[in-house]
The first five atom37 places (N, CA, C, CB, O) and aatype in JSON, in Angstrom:
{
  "aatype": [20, 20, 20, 20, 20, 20, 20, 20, 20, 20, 20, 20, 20, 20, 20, 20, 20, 20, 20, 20, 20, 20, 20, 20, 20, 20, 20, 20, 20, 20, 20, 20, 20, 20, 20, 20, 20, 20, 20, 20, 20, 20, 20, 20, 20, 20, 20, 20, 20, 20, 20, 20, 20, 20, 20, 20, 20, 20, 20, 20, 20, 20, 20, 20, 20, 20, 20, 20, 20, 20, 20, 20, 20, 20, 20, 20, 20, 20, 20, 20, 20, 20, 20, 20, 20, 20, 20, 20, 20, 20, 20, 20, 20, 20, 20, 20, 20, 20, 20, 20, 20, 20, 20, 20, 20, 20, 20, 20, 20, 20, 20, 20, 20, 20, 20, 20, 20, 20, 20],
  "atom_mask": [
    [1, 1, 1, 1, 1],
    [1, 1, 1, 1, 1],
    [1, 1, 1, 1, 1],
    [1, 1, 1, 1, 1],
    [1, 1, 1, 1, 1],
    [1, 1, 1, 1, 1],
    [1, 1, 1, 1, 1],
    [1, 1, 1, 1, 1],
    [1, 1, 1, 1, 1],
    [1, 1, 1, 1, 1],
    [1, 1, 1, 1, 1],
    [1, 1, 1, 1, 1],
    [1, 1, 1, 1, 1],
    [1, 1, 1, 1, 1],
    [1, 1, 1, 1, 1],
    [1, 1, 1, 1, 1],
    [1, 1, 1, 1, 1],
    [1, 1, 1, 1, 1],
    [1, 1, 1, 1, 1],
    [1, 1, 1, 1, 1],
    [1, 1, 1, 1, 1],
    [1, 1, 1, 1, 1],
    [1, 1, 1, 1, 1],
    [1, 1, 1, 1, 1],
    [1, 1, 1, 1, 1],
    [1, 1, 1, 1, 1],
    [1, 1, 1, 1, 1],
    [1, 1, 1, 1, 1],
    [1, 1, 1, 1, 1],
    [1, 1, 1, 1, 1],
    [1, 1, 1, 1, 1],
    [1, 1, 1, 1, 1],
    [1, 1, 1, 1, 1],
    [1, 1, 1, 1, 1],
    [1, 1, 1, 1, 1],
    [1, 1, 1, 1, 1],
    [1, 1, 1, 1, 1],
    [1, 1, 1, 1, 1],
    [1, 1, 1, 1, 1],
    [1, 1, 1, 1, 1],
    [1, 1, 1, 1, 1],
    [1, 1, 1, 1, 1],
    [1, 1, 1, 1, 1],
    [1, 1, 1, 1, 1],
    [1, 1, 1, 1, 1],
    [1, 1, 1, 1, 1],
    [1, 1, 1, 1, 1],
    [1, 1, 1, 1, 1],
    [1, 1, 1, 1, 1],
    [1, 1, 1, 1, 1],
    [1, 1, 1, 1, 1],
    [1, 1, 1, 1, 1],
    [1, 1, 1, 1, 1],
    [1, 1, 1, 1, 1],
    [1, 1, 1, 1, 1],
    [1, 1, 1, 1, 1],
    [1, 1, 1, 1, 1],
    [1, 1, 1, 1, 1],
    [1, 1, 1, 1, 1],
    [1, 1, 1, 1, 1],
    [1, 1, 1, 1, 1],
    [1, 1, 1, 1, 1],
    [1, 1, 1, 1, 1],
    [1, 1, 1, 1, 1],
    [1, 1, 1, 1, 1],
    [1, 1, 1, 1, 1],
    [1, 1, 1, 1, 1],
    [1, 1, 1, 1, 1],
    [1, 1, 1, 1, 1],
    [1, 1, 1, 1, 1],
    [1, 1, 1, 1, 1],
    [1, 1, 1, 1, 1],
    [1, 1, 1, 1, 1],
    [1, 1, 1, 1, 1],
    [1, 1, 1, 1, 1],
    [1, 1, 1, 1, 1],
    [1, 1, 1, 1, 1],
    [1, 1, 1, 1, 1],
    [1, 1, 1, 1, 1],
    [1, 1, 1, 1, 1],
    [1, 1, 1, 1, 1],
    [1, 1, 1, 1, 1],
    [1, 1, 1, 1, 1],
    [1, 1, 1, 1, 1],
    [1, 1, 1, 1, 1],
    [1, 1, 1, 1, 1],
    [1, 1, 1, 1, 1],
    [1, 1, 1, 1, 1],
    [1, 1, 1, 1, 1],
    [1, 1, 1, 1, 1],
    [1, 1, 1, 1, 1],
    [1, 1, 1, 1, 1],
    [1, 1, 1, 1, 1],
    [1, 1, 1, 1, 1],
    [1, 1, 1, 1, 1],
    [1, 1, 1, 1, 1],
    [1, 1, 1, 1, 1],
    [1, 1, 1, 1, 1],
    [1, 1, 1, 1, 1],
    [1, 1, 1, 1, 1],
    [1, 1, 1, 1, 1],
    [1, 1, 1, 1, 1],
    [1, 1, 1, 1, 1],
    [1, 1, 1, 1, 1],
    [1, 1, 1, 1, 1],
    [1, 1, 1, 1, 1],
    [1, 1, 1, 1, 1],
    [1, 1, 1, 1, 1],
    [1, 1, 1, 1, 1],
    [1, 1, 1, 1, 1],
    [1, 1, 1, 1, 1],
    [1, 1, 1, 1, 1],
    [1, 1, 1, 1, 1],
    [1, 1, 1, 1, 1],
    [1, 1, 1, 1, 1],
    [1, 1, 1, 1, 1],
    [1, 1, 1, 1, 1],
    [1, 1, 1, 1, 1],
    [1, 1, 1, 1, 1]
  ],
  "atom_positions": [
    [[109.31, 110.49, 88.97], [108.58, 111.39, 89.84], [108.76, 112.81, 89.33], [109.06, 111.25, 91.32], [109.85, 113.11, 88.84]],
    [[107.61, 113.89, 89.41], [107.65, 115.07, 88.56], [107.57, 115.75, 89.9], [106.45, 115.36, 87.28], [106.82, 115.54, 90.85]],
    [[108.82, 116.88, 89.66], [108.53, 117.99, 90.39], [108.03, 119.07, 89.83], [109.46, 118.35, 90.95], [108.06, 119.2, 88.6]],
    [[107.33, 120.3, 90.9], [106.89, 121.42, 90.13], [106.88, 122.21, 90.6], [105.98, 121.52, 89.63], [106.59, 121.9, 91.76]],
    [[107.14, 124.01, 90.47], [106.93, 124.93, 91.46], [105.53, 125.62, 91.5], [107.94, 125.87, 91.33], [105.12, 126.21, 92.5]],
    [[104.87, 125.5, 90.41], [102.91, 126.14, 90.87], [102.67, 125.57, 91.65], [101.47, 125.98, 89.96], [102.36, 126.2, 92.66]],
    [[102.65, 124.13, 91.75], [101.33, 123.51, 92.39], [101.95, 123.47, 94.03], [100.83, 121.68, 91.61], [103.06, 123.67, 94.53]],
    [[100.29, 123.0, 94.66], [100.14, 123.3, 96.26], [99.27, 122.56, 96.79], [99.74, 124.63, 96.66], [98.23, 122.34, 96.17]],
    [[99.44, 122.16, 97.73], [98.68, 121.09, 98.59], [97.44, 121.48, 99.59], [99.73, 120.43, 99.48], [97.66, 120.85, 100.62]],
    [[96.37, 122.16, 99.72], [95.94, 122.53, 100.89], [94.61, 122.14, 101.43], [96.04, 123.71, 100.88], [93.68, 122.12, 100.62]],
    [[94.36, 121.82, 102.72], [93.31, 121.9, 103.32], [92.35, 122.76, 104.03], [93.5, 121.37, 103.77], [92.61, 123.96, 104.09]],
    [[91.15, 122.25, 104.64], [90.8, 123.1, 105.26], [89.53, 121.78, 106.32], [90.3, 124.54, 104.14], [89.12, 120.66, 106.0]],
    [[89.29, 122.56, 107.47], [88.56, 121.48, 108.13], [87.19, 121.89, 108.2], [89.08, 121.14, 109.52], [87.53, 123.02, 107.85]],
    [[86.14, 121.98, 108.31], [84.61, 122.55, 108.39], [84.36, 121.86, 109.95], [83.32, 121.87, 106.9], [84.93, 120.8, 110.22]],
    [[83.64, 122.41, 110.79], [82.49, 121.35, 111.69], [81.38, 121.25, 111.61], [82.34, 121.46, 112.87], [80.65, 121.87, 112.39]],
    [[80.98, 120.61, 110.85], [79.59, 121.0, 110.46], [78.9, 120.87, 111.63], [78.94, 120.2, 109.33], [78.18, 121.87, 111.68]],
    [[78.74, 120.28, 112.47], [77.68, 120.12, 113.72], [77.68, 121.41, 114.11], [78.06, 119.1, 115.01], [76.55, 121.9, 114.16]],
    [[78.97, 122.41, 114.52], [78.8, 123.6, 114.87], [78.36, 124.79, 114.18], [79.66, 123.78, 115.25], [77.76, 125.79, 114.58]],
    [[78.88, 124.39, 112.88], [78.23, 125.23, 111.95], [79.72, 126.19, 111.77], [76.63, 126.06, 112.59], [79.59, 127.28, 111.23]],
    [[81.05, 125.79, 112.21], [81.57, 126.44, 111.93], [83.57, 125.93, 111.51], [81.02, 127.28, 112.91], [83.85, 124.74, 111.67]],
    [[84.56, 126.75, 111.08], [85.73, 126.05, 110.59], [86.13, 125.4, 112.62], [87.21, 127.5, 109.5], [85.78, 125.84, 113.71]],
    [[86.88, 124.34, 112.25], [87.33, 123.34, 113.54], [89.01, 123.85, 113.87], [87.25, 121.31, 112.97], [90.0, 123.3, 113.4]],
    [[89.01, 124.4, 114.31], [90.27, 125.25, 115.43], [91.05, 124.42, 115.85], [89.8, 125.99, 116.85], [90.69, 123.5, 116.59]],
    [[92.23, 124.61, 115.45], [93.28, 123.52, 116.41], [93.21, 122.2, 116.09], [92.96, 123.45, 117.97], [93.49, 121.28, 116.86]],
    [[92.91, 122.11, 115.13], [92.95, 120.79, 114.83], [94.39, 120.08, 114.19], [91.81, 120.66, 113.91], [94.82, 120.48, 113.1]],
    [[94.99, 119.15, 114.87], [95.95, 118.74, 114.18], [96.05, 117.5, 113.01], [96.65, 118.58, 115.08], [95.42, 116.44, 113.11]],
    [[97.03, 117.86, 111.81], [97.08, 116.93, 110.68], [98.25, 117.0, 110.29], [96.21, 117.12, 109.62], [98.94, 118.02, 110.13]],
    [[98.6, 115.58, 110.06], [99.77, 115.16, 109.94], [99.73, 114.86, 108.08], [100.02, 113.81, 111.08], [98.66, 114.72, 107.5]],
    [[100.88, 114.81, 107.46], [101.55, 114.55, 106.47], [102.55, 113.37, 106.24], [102.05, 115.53, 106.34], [103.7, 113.21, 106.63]],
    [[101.56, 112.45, 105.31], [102.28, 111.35, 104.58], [102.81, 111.04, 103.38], [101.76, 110.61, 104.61], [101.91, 110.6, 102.66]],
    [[103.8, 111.06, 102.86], [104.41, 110.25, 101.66], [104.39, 108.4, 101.6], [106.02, 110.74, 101.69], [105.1, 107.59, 102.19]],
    [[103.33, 108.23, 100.66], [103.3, 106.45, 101.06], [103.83, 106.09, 99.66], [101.46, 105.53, 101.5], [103.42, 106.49, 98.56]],
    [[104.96, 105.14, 100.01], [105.48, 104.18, 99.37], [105.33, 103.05, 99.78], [106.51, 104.31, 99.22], [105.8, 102.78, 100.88]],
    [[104.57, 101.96, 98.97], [104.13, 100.56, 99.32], [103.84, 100.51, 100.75], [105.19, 99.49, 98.96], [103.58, 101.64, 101.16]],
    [[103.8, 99.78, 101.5], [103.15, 99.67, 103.08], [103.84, 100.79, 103.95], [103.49, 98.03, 103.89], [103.17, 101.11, 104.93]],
    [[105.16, 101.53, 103.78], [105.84, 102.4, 104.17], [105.31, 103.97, 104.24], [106.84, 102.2, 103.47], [105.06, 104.47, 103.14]],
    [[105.15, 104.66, 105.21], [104.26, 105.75, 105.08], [105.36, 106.69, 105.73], [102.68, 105.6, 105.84], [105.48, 106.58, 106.95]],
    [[106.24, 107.68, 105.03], [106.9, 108.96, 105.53], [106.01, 110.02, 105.62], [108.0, 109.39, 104.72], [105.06, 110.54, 105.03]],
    [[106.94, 110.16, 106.88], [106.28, 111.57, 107.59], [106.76, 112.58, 107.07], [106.48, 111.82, 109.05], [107.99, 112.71, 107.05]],
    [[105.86, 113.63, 106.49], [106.62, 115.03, 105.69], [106.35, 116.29, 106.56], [105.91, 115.4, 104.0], [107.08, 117.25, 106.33]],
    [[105.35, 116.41, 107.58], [104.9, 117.32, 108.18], [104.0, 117.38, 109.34], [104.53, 117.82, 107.43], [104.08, 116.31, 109.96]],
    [[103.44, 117.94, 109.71], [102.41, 118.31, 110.86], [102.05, 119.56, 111.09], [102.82, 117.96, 112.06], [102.93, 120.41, 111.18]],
    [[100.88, 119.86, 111.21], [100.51, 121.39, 111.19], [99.19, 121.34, 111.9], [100.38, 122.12, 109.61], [98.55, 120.29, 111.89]],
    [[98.67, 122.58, 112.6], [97.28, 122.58, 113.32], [96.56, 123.83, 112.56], [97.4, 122.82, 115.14], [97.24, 124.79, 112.2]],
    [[95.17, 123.77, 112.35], [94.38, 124.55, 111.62], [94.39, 125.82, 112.74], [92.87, 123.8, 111.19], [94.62, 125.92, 113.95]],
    [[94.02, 126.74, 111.63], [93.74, 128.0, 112.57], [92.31, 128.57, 112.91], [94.41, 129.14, 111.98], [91.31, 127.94, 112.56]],
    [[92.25, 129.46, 113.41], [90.79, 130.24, 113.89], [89.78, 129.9, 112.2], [91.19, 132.6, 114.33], [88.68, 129.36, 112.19]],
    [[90.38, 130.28, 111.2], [89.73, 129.74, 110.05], [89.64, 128.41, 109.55], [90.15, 130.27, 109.2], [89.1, 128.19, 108.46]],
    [[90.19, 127.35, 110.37], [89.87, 125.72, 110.08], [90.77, 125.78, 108.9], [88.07, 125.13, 109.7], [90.47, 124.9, 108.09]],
    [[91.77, 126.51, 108.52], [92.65, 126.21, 107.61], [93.85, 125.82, 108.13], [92.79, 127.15, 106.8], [94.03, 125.37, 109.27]],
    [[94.98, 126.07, 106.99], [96.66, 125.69, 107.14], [97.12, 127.26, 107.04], [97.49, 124.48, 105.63], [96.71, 127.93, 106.09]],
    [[98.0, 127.86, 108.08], [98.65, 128.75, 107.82], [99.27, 128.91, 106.26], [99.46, 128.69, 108.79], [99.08, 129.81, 105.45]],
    [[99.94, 127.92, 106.16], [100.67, 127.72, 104.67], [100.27, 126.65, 104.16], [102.18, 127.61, 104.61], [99.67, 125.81, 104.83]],
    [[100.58, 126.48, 102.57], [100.28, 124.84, 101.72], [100.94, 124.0, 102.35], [100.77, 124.58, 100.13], [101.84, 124.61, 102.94]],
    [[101.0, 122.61, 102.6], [100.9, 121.12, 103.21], [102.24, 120.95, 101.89], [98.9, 119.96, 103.11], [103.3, 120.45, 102.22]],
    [[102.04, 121.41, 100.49], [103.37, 121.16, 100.06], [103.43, 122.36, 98.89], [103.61, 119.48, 99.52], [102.41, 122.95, 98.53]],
    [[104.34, 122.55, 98.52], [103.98, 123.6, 97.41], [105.72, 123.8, 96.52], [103.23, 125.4, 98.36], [106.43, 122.88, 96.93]],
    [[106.21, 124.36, 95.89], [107.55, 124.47, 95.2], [108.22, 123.1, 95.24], [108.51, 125.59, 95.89], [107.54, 122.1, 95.48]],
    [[109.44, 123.03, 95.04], [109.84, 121.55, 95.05], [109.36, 120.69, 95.85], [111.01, 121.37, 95.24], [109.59, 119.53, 95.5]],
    [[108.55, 120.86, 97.19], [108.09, 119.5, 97.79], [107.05, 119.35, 97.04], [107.75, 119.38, 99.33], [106.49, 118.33, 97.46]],
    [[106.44, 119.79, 96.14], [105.4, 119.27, 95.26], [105.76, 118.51, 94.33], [104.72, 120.14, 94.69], [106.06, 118.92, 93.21]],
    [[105.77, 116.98, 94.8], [106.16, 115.99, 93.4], [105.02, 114.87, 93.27], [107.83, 115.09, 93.58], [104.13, 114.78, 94.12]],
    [[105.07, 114.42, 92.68], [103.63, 113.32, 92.43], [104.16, 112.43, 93.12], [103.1, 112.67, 90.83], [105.35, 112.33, 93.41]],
    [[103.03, 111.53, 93.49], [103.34, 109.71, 94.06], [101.23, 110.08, 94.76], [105.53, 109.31, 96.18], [100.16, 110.53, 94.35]],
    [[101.77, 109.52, 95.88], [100.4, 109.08, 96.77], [100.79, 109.64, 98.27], [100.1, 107.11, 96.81], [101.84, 109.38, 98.86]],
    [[99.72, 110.48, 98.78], [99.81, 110.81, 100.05], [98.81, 110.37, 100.84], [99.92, 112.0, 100.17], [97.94, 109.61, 100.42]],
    [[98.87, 110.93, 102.35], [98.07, 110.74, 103.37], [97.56, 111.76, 104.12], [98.58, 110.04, 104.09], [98.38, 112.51, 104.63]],
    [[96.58, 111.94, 104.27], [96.56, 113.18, 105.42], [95.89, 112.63, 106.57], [95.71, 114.6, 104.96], [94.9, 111.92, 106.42]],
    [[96.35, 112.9, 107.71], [95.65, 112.36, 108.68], [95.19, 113.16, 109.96], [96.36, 111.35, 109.02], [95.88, 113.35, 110.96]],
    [[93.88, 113.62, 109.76], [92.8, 114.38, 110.95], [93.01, 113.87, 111.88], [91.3, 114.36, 110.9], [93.24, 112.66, 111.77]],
    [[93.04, 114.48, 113.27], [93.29, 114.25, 114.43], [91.8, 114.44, 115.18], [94.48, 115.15, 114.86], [91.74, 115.17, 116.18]],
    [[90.53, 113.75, 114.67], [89.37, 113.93, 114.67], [89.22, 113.91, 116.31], [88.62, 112.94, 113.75], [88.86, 114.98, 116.79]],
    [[89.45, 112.78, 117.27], [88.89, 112.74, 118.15], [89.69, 113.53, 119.3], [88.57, 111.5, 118.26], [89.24, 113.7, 120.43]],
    [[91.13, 114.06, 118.77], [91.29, 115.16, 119.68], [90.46, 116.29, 119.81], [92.35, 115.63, 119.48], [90.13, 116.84, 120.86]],
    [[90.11, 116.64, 118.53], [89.07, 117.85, 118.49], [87.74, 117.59, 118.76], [89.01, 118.48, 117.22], [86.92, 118.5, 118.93]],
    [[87.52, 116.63, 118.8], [86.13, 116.64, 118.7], [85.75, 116.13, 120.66], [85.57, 115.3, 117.16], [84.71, 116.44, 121.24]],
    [[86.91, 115.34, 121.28], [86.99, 114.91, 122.38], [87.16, 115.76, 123.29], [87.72, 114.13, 122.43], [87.02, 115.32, 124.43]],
    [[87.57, 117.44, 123.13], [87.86, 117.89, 124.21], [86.71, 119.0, 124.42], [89.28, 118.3, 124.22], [86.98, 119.89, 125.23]],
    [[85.76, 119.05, 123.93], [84.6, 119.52, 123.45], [83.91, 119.05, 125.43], [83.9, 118.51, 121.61], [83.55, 119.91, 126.23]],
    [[83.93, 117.74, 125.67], [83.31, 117.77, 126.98], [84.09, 116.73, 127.11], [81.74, 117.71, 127.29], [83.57, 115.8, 127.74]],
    [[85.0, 116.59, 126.8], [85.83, 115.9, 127.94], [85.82, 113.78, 127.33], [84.66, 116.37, 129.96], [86.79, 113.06, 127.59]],
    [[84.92, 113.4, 126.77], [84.12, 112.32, 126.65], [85.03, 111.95, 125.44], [82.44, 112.55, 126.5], [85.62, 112.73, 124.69]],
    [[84.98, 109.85, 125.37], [85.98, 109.55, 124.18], [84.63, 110.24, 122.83], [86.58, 107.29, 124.07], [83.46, 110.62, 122.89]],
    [[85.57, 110.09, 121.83], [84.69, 110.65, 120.83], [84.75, 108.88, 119.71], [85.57, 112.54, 119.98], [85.69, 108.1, 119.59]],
    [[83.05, 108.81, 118.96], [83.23, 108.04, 118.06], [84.66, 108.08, 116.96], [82.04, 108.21, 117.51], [85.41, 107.11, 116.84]],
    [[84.84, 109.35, 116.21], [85.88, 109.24, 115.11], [87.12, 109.33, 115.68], [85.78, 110.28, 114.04], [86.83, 109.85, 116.76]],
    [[88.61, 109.14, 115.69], [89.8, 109.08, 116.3], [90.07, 110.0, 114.96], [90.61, 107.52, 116.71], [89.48, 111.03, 114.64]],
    [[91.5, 109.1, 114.06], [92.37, 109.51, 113.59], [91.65, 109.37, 112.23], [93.61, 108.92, 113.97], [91.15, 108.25, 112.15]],
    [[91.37, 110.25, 110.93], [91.19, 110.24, 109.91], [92.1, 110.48, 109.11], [90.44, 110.73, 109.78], [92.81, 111.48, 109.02]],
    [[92.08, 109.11, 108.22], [93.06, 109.22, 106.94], [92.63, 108.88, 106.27], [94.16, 108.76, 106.75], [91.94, 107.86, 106.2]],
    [[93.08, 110.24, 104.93], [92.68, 110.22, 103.67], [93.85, 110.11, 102.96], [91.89, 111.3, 103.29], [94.97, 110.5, 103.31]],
    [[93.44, 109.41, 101.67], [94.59, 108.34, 101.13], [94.64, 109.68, 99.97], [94.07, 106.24, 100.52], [93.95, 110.64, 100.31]],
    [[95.3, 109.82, 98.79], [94.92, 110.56, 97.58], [96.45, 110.88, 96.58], [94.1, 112.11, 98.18], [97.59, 111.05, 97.0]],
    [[96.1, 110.87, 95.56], [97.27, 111.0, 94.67], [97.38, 112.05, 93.75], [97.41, 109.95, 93.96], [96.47, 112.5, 93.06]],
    [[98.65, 112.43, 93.79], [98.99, 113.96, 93.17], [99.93, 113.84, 91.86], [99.89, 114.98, 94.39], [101.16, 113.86, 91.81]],
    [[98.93, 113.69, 90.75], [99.76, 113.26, 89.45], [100.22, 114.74, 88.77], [98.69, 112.23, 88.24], [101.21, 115.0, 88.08]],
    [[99.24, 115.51, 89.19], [99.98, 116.83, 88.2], [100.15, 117.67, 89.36], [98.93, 117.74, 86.77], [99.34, 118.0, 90.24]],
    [[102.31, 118.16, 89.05], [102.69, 119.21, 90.15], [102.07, 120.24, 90.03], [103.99, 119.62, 90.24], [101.69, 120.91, 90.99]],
    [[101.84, 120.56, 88.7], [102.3, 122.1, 88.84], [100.04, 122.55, 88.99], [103.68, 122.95, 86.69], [99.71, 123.62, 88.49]],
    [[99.09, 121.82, 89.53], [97.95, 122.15, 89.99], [97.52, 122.13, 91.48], [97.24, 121.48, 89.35], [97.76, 121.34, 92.4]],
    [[96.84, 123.18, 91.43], [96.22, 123.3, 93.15], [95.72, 121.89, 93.73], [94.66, 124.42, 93.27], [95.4, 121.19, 92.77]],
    [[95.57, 121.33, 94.72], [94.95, 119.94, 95.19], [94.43, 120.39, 96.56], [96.11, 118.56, 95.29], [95.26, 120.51, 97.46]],
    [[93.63, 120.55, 96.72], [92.95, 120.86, 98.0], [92.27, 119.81, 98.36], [92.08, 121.97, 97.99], [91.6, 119.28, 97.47]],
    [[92.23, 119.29, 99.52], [91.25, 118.25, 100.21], [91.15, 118.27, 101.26], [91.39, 117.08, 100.1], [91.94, 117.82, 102.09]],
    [[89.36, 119.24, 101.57], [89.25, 119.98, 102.57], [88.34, 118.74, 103.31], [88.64, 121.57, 102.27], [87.8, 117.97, 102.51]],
    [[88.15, 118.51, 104.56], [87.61, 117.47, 105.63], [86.22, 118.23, 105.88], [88.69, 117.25, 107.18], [86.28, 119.44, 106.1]],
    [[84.84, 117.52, 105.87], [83.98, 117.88, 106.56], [83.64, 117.39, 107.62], [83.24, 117.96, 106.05], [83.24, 116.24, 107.42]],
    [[83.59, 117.81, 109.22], [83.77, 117.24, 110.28], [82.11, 117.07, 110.89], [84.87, 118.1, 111.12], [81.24, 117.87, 110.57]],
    [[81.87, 116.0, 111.74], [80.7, 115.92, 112.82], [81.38, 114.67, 113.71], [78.91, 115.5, 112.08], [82.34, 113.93, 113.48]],
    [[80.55, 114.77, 114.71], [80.57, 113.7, 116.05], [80.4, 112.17, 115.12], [78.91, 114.03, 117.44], [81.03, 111.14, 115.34]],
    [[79.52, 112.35, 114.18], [79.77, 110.84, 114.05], [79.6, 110.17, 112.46], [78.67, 110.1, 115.09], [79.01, 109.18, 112.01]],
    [[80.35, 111.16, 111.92], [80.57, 111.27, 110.51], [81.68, 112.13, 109.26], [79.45, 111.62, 110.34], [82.46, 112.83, 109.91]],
    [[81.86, 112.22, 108.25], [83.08, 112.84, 107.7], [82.85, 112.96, 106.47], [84.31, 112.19, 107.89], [81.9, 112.27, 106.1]],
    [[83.37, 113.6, 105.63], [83.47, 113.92, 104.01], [84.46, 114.33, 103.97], [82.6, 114.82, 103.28], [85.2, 114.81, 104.84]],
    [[84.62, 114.08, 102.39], [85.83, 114.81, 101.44], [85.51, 115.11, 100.04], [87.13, 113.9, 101.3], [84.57, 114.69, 99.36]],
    [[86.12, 115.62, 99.86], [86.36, 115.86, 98.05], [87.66, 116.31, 97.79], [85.38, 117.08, 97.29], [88.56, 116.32, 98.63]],
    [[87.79, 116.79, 96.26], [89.26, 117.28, 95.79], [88.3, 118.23, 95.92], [90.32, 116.9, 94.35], [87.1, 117.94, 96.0]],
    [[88.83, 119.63, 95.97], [88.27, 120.73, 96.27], [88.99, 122.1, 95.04], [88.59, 120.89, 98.01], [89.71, 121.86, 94.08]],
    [[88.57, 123.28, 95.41], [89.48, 124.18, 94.46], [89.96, 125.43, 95.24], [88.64, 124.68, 93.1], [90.68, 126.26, 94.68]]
  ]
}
C-alpha cells in the first residue's frame, strides 16, 4: 500500500433539478477490504455543495478501494417532507496514485445520479 502527502480526495454534490450545489448533505467514508467496509469519516457539504476539507489528503492518502456514500434521500426527502425514490448512494472507486487529486463529484435529481473522476 503507497502512501503520499500531495494527493487528496474530494467531492462535491450538484442538484441539478434545482439548478443548484445540495446543502447539508451528508457522506460518509469507506475503506473496503474484501466484503469488510471501514469507516474513515463523515462530513456534510456546505452552502457550496462541497467538503469543508479533502475526504483524505497527507498520510491518510494511501491506495486500495473506497466508498463514498450520499445520503441522497435525506436531502432530497426533507424538501416536502415525502419518502424520496434515491436513499443511500454508493460509489465504489480506487485510488492507485497517492500523490494525485481524485475528485468524485455526485450529480443529484429526484430520480436519478451521475459521477465521474473529476479535476
Amino acid at each position: 500500500m503507497q502512501t503520499g502527502t500531495a494527493g487528496r480526495l474530494t467531492t462535491h454534490v450538484l442538484d441539478t433539478a434545482l439548478g443548484k450545489p445540495a446543502e447539508n448533505l451528508r457522506i460518509d467514508l469507506f475503506r473496503i477490504d474484501g466484503e469488510h467496509a471501514e469507516p474513515i469519516g463523515s462530513t456534510r457539504t456546505n452552502d457550496d455543495g462541497r467538503c469543508d476539507a479533502p475526504l483524505l489528503s497527507g498520510e491518510t492518502m494511501t491506495s486500495g478501494i473506497y466508498e463514498l456514500r450520499f445520503y441522497a434521500g435525506d436531502y432530497l426527502g426533507r424538501k416536502d417532507g415525502s419518502v424520496s425514490f434515491l436513499d443511500i448512494i454508493p460509489i465504489r472507486f480506487g485510488i492507485a496514485e497517492v500523490s494525485a487529486h481524485y475528485h468524485v463529484p455526485l450529480l443529484l435529481s429526484p430520480y436519478s445520479y451521475s459521477t465521474y473522476r473529476g479535476s
